[in-house]
VEXPA-724057 format. One line per field, with one value per residue (C-alpha): residue number from 1; chain; x, z, y negated. Coordinates in nm, 3 decimals. Each point is the difference from the previous one (the first is absolute). Example, Ala and Ser with C-alpha at 12.3 -4.5 7.8 and 13.67 -1.06 7.14 Angstrom:
BEGIN
seq	1/2 $
mol	A/A $
X	1.230/0.137 $
Z	0.780/-0.066 $
Y	0.450/-0.344 $
END
This chain:
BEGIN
seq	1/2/3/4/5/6/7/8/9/10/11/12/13/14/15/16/17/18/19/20/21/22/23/24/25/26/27/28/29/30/31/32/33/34/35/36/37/38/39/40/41/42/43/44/45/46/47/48/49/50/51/52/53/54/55/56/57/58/59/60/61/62/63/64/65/66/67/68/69/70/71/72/73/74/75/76/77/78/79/80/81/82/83/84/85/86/87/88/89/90/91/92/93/94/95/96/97/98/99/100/101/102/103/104/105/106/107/108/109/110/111/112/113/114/115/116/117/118/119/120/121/122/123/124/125/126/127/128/129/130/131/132/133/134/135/136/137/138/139/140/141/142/143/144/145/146/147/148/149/150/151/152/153/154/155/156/157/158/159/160/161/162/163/164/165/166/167/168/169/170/171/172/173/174/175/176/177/178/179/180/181/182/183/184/185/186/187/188/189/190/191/192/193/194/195/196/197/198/199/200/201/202/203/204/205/206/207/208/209/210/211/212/213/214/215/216/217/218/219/220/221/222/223/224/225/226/227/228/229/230/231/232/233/234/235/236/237/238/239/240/241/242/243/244/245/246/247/248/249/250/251/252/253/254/255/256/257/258/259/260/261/262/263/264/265/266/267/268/269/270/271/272/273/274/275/276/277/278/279/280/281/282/283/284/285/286/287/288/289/290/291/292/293/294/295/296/297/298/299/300/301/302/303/304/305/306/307/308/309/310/311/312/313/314/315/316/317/318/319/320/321/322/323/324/325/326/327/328/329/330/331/332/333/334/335/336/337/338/339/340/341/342/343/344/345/346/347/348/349/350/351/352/353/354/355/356/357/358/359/360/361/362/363/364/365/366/367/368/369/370/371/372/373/374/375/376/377/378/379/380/381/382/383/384/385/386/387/388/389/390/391/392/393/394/395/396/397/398/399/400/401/402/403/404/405/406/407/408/409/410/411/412/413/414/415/416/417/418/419/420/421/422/423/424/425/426/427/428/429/430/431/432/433/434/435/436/437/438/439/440/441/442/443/444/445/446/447/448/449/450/451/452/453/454/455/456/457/458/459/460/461/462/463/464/465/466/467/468/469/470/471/472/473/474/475/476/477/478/479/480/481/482/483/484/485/486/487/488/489/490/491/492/493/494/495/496/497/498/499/500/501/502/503/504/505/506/507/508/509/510/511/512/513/514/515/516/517 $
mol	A/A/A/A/A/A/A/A/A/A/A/A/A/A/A/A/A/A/A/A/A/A/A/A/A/A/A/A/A/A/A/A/A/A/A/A/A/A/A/A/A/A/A/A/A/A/A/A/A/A/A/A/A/A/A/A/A/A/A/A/A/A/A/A/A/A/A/A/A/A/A/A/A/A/A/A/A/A/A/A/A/A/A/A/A/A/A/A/A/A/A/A/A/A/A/A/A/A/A/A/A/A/A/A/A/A/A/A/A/A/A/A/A/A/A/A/A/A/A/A/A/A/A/A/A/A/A/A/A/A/A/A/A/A/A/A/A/A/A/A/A/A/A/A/A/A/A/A/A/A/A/A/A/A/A/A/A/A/A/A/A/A/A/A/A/A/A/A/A/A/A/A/A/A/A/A/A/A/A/A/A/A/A/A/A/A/A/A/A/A/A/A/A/A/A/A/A/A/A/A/A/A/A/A/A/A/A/A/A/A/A/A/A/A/A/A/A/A/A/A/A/A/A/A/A/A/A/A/A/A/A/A/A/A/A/A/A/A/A/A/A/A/A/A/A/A/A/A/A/A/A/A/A/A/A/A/A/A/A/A/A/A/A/A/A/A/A/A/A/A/A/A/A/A/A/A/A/A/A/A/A/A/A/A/A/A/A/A/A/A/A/A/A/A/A/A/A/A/A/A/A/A/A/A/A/A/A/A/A/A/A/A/A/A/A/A/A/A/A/A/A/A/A/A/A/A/A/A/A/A/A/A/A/A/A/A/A/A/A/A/A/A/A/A/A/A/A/A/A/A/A/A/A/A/A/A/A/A/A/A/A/A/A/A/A/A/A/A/A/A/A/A/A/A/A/A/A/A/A/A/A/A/A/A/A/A/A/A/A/A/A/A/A/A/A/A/A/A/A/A/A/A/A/A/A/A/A/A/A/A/A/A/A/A/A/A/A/A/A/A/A/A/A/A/A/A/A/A/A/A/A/A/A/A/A/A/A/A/A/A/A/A/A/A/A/A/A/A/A/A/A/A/A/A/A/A/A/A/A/A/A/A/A/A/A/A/A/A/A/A/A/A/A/A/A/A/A/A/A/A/A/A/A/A/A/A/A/A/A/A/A/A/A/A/A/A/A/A/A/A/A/A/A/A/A/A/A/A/A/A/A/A/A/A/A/A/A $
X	3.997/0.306/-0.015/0.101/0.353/0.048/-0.169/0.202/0.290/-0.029/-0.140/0.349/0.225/-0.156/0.031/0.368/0.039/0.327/0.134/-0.130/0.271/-0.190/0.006/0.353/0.109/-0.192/0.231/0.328/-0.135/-0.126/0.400/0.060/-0.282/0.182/0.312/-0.262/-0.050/0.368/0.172/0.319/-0.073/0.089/0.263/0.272/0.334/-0.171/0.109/0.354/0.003/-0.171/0.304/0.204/-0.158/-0.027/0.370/0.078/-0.212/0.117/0.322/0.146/-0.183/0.011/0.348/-0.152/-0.071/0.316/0.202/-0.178/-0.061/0.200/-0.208/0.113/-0.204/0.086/-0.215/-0.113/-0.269/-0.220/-0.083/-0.395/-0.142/0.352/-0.074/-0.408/-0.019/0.262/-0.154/-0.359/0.094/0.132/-0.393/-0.149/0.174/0.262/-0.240/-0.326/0.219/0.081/-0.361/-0.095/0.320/-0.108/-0.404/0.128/0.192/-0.336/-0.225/0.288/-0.014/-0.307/-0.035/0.279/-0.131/-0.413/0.246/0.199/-0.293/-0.221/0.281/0.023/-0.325/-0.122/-0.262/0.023/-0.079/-0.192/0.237/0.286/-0.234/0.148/0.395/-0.118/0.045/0.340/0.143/0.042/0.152/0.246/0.261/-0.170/-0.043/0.312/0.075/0.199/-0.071/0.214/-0.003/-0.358/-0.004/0.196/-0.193/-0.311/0.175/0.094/-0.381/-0.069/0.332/-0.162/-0.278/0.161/0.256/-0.248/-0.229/0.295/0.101/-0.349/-0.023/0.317/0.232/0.317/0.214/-0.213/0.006/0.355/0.073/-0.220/0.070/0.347/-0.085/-0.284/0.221/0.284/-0.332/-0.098/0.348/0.045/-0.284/0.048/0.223/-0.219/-0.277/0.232/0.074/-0.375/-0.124/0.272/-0.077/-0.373/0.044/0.239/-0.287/-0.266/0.218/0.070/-0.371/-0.068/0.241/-0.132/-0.337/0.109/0.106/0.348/0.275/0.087/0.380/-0.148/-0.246/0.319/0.259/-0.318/-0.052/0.377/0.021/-0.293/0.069/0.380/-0.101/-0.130/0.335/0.138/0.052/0.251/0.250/-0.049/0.073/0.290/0.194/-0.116/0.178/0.322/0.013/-0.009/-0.360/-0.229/0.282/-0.081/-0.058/-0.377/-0.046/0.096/-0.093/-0.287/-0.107/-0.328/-0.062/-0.231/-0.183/-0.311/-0.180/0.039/-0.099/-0.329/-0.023/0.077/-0.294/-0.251/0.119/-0.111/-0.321/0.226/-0.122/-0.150/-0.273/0.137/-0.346/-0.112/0.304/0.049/-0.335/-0.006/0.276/-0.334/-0.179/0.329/0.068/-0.335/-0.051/0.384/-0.117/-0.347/0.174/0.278/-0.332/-0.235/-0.056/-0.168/0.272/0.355/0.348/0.148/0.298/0.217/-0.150/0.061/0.335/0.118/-0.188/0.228/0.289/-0.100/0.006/0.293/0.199/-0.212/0.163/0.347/0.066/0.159/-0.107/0.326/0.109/0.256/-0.097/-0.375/-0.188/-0.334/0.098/-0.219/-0.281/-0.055/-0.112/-0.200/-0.303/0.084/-0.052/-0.341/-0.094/0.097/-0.129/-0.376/0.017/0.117/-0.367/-0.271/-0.346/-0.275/-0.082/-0.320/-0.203/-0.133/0.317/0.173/-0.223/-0.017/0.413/-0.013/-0.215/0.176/0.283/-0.068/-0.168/0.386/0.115/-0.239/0.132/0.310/0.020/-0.201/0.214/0.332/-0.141/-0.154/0.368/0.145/-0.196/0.077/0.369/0.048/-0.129/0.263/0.243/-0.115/0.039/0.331/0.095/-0.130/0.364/0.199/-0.139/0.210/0.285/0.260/0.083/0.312/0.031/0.160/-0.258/0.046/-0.307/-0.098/-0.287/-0.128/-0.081/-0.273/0.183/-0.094/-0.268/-0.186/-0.263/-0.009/0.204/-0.048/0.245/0.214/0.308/0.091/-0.190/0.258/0.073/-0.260/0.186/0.297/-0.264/-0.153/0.353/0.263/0.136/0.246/-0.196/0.132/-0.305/0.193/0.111/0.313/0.093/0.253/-0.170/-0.356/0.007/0.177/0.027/0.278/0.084/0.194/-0.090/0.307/-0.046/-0.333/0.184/-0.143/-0.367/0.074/-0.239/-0.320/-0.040/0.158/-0.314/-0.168/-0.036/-0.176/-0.082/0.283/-0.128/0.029/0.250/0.288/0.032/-0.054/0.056/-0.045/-0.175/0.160/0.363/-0.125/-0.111/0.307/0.301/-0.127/0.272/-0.204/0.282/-0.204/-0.353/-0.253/-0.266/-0.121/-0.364/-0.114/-0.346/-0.186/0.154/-0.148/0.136/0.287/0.092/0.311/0.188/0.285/0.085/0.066/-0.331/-0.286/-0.384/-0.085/-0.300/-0.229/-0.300/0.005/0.154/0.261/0.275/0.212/0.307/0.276/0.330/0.151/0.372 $
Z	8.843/0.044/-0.246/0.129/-0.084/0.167/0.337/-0.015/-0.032/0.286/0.204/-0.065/0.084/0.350/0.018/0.022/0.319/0.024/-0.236/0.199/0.197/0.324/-0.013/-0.126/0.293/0.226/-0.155/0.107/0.360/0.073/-0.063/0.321/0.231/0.115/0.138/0.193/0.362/0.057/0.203/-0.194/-0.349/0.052/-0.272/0.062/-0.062/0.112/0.350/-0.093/-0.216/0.238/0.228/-0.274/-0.099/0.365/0.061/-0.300/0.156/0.342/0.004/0.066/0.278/0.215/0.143/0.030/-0.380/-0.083/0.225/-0.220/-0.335/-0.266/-0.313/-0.239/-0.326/-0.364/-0.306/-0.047/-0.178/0.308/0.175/-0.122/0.382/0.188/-0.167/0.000/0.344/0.180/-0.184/0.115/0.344/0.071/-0.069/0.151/0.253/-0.141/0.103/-0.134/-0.320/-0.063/-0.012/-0.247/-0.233/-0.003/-0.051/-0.322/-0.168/-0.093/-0.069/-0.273/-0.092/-0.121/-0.087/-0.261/-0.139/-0.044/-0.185/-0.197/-0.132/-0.062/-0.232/-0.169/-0.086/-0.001/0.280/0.307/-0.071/0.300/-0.032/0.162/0.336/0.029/0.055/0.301/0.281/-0.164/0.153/0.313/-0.155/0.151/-0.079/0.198/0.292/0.032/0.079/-0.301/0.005/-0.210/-0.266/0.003/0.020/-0.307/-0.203/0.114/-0.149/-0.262/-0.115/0.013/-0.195/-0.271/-0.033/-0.094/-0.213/-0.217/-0.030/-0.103/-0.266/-0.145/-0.051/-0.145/0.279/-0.015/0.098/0.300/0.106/-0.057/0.238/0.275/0.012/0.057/0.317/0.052/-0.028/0.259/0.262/-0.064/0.033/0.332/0.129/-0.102/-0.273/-0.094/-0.034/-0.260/-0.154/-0.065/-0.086/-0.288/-0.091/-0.054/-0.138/-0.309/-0.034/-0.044/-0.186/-0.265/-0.024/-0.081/-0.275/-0.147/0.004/-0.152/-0.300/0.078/-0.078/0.225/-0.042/-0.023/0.346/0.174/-0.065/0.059/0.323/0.085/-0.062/0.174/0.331/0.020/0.273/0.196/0.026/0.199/0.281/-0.184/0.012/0.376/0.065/-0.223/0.189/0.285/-0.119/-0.069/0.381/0.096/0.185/0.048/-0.120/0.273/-0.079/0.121/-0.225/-0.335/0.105/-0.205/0.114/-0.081/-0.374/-0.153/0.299/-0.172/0.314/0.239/-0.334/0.029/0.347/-0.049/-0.228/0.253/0.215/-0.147/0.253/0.287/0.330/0.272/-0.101/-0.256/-0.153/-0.047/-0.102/-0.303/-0.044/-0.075/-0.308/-0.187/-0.084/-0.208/-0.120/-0.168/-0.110/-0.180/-0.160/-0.139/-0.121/-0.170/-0.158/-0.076/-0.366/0.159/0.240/-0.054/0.160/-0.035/-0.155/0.144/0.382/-0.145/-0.111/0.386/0.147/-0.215/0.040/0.368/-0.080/-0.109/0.256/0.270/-0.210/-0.044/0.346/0.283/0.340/0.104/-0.176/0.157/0.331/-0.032/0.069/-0.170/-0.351/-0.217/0.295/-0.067/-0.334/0.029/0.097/-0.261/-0.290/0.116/0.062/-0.324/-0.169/0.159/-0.077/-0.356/-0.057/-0.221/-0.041/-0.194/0.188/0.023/0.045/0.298/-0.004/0.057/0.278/0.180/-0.021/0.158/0.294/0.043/0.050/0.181/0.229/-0.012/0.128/0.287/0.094/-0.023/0.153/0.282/0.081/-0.025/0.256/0.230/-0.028/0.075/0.358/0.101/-0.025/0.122/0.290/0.022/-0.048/0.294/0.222/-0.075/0.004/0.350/0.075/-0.090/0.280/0.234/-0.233/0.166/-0.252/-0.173/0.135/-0.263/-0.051/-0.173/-0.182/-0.074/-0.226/-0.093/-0.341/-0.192/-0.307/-0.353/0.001/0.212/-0.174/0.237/0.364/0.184/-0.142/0.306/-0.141/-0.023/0.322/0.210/-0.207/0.120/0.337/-0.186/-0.065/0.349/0.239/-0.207/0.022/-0.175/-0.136/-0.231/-0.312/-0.238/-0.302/-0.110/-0.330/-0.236/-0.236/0.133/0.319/0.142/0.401/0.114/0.343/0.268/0.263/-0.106/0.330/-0.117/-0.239/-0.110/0.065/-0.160/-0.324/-0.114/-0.066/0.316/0.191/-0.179/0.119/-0.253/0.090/-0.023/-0.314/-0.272/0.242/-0.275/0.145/0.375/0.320/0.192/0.341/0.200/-0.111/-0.047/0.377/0.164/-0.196/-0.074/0.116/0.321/0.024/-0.306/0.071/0.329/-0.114/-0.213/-0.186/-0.080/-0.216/-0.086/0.298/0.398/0.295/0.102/-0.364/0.025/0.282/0.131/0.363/-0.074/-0.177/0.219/-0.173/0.008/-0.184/-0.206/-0.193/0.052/-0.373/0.040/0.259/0.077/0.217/0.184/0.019/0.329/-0.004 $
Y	-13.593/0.241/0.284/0.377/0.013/-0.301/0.168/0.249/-0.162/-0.246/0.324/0.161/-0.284/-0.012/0.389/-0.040/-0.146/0.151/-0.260/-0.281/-0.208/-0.017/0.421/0.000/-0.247/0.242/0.302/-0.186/-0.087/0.354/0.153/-0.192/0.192/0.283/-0.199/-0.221/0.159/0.146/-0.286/0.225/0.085/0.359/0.113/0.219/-0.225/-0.334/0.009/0.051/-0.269/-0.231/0.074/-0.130/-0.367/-0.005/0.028/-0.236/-0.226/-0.009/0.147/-0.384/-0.061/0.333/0.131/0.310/0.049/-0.176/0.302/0.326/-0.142/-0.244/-0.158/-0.189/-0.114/0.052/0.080/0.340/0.135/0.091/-0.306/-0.070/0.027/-0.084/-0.366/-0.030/0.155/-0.213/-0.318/0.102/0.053/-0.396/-0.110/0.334/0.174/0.368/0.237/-0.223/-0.069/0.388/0.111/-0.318/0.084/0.368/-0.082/-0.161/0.228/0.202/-0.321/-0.122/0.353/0.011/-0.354/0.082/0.362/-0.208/-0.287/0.222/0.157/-0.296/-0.108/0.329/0.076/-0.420/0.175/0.194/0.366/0.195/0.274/-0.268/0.049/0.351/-0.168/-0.189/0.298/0.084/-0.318/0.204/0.289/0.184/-0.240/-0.275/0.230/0.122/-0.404/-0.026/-0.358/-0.241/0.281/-0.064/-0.353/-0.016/0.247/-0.251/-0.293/0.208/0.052/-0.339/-0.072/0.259/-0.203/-0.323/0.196/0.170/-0.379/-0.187/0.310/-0.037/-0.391/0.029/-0.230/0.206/-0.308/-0.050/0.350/0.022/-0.310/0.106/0.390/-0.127/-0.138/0.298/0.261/-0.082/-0.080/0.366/0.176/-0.242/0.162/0.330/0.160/0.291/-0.275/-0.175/0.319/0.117/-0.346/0.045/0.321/-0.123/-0.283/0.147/0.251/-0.277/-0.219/0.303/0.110/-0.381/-0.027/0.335/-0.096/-0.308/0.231/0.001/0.288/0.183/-0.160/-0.297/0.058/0.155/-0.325/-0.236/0.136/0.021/-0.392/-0.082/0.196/-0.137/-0.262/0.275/0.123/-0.270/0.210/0.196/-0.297/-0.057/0.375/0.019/-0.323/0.184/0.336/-0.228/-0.135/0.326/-0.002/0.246/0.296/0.267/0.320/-0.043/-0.320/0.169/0.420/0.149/0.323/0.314/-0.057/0.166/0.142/0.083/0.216/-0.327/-0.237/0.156/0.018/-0.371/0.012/0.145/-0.242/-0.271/-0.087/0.174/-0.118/0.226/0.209/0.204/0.158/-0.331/-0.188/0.289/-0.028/-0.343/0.076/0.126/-0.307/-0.182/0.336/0.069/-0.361/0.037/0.284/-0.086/-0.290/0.197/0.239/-0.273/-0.110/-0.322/-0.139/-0.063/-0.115/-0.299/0.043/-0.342/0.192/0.336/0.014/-0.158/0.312/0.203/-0.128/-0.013/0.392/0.062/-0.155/0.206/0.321/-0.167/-0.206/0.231/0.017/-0.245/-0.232/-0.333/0.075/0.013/0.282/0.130/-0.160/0.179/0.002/-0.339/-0.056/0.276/-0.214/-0.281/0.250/0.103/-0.356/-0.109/0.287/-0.129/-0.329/0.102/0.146/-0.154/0.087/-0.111/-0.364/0.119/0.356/0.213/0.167/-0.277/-0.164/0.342/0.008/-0.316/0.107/0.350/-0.222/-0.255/0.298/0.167/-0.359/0.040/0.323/-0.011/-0.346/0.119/0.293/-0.173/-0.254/0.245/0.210/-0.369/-0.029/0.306/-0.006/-0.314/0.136/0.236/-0.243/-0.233/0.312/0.075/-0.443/0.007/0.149/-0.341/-0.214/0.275/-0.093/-0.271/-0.218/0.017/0.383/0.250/0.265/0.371/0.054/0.339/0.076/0.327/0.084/0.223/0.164/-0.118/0.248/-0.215/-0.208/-0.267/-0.135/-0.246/-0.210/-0.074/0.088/-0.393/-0.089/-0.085/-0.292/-0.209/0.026/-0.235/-0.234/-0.030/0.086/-0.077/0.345/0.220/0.314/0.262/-0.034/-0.290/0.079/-0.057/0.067/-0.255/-0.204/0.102/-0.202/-0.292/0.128/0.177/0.141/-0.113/0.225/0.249/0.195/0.152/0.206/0.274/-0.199/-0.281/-0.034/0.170/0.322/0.107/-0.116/0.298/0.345/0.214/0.425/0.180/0.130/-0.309/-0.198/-0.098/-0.340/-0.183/0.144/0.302/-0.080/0.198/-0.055/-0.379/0.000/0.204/-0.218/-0.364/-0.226/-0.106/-0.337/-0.086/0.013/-0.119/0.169/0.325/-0.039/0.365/-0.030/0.266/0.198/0.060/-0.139/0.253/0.106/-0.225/0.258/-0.202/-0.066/-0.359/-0.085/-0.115/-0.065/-0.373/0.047/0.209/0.062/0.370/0.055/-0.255/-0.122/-0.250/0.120/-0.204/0.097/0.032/-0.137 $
END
């Protein structure tokens, strides 16, 4: 005979089903939906960098590639995808290999955040359901993607860090994260960076709950995160050969921009629909704060002090800093995560099984909306594609793309577009990037000049247009010895007035022109 208590305790360890492994495993496949239909996972940089693994690829075997572009490897933090994509694509095919790279930046994602938290809290709380949707946060979309590859392997790297802290295997930590943290800066260096700005945090919140000083904590954590500063020594023999010295490399620029910071903020779910994307802020927002009111749940504190750290450098970092762009955009989504998988409730309790199926309901919605955003610009990529098979390959083509303003919630992400044309004709386009340090491609194709490197593919209203091109200037004085072809998108057949331009195709919002020697 089983007495009452016992009932009721075997009643509440099947009521959390979002502890079992079969619903966590579930949790990890479903951050992969919304990338499933697109036959191009559509985020904003991802074409241009496509063009780029596809010239280091090829550029040996196609004179036409060799004549507009020069590559030559080296190690630089910002290489995670330029190595997993290239290796991908021997067994399945670049374009195949792409979409599979990209599919698992959010499944490690959130493989890493569920980890990190069952090793936290010894359990998975169901407030760590509401992190899933922000592994396509704005970030992610804007197809920043070996920063986010690295902040996934950074979550998983978390997870071992704060295990082997707790059992007490410094030595072991200390050899691995010596190898761990080089694989992180490799892939990205503001992955490195946050991993060990979150690890010091969890490392110091162990040692104080351990009932260590606070000059004790702050030297114990200094010591134990040394091998995580590897890195350093690679950069510094770098600095002494003289690479990565440009002015872009090193430049930090906008601190302290506190009106974009929050814009950065309500950004966080930015996608297309912006009532719904803002909307979707409330759910972590409310949970954060019941949890920061609540006598009955608390924070982890080795998950807790990461989110604030996370914090501050989202106030400190500038906009710019060593040639990246959107610096302090980035972590923004880290902190919030964190912050969620930092909070414990009761294990048991109506309050807890009804957070667990508002959330998992949140994880529906949001999910859902990302994918059904997902079809639908795909399909406005395809239409504007359809242009490259009137491309002759190895032709030099002008790309012109107009621009919304940054008051514009959403686009439709074409800005880098013309980079899948590299991949298919072997072409010279003017959407690369080439900044020192960041990249490894440079160009050949002098003779372009001014429309040699992104942003001059951009044309943005004449309003907010600080950088790219103007179209009409861009259209009446491109060196036409240069370029074959001009590829207007987002403009009608006609816009591009020139006697020596003739339409070769168009959708009716886009056109491909020839030039006329």
């Amino acid at each position: 005979m089983v007495c009452t208590d016992d009932k009721t305790s075997v009643i509440a360890q099947r009521a959390r089903w979002w502890e079992r492994g079969w619903f966590l495993v579930a949790l990890v496949v479903a951050a992969a939906v919304p990338l499933l239909w697109p036959a191009l996972p559509p985020l904003g940089d991802l074409p241009g960098h496509m063009g780029r693994w596809h010239i280091a690829m090829a550029l040996g075997d196609s004179p036409d590639l060799t004549r507009y572009y020069t590559f030559h490897w080296a190690l630089i933090p910002n290489l995670g995808m330029d190595l997993l994509v290239p290796a991908l694509a021997r067994i399945f095919g670049f374009e195949s290999a792409t979409k599979l790279a990209v599919i698992a930046i959010p499944v490690v994602t959130v493989a890493g955040l569920l980890w990190t938290a069952r090793e936290a809290h010894g359990r998975v709380p169901p407030t760590a359901i509401l992190a899933v949707p922000l592994v396509y946060a704005w970030p992610f979309q804007f197809g920043f993607v070996n920063f986010a590859l690295s902040q996934a392997l950074a979550f998983c790297a978390l997870a071992v860090w704060i295990r082997w802290g707790r059992e007490g295997r410094s030595a072991v930590r200390a050899v691995a994260f010596a190898a761990i943290a080089p694989v992180l800066w490799v892939a990205h260096s503001f992955g490195w960076g946050m991993f060990g700005l979150m690890a010091a945090a969890a490392e110091l919140a162990r040692l104080r709950a351990a009932g260590k000083g606070w000059g004790a904590a702050l030297g114990g954590t200094i010591v134990q995160c040394l091998p995580l500063a590897e890195p350093l020594g690679i950069m510094a023999f770098q600095a002494g050969l003289g690479f990565g010295h440009g002015e872009a490399g090193l430049g930090a620029s906008d601190w302290f921009n506190m009106p974009a910071k929050a814009g950065w903020i309500l950004s966080i779910f930015r996608d297309r629909w912006q009532a719904f994307d803002l909307l979707s802020l409330i759910p972590p927002v409310l949970v954060l704060y019941a949890a920061a009111r609540s006598h009955d749940w608390r924070f982890s504190q080795i998950l807790g002090w990461p989110a604030l750290a996370c914090l501050g450098a989202f106030a400190l970092l500038p906009r710019l800093l060593m040639g990246g762009a959107y610096v302090d955009m980035r972590i923004a989504p880290a902190m919030v995560m964190l912050a969620l998988i930092a909070i414990a409730p009761p294990v048991t309790g109506k309050t807890t099984r009804m957070t667990a199926w508002l959330a998992m309901l949140f994880v529906v919605v949001r999910l859902g909306g990302t994918t059904l955003s997902f079809v639908e610009r795909s399909a406005e990529q395809q239409s504007e594609l359809s242009a490259i098979a009137a491309i002759p390959r190895g032709a030099a083509v002008l790309s012109l793309v107009a621009r919304p303003c940054f008051g514009a919630w959403t686009d439709l992400r074409r800005d880098h577009l013309p980079g899948l044309a590299i991949v298919r004709r072997d072409v010279f386009t003017n959407v690369q990037w080439v900044i020192e340090g960041q990249q490894l491609l440079s160009i050949r194709h002098q003779a372009a000049a001014p429309y040699l490197a992104d942003p001059s593919q951009s044309v943005f209203p004449a309003q907010c247009s600080d950088i790219g091109s103007n179209f009409s200037a861009a259209i009446a004085g491109f060196p036409r010895a240069a370029f074959t072809h001009v590829w207007t998108i987002g403009y009608p057949p006609g816009a591009a007035q020139a006697a020596d331009l003739r339409v070769v195709w168009t959708n009716g919002t886009s056109t491909l022109y020839r030039v006329v020697r």
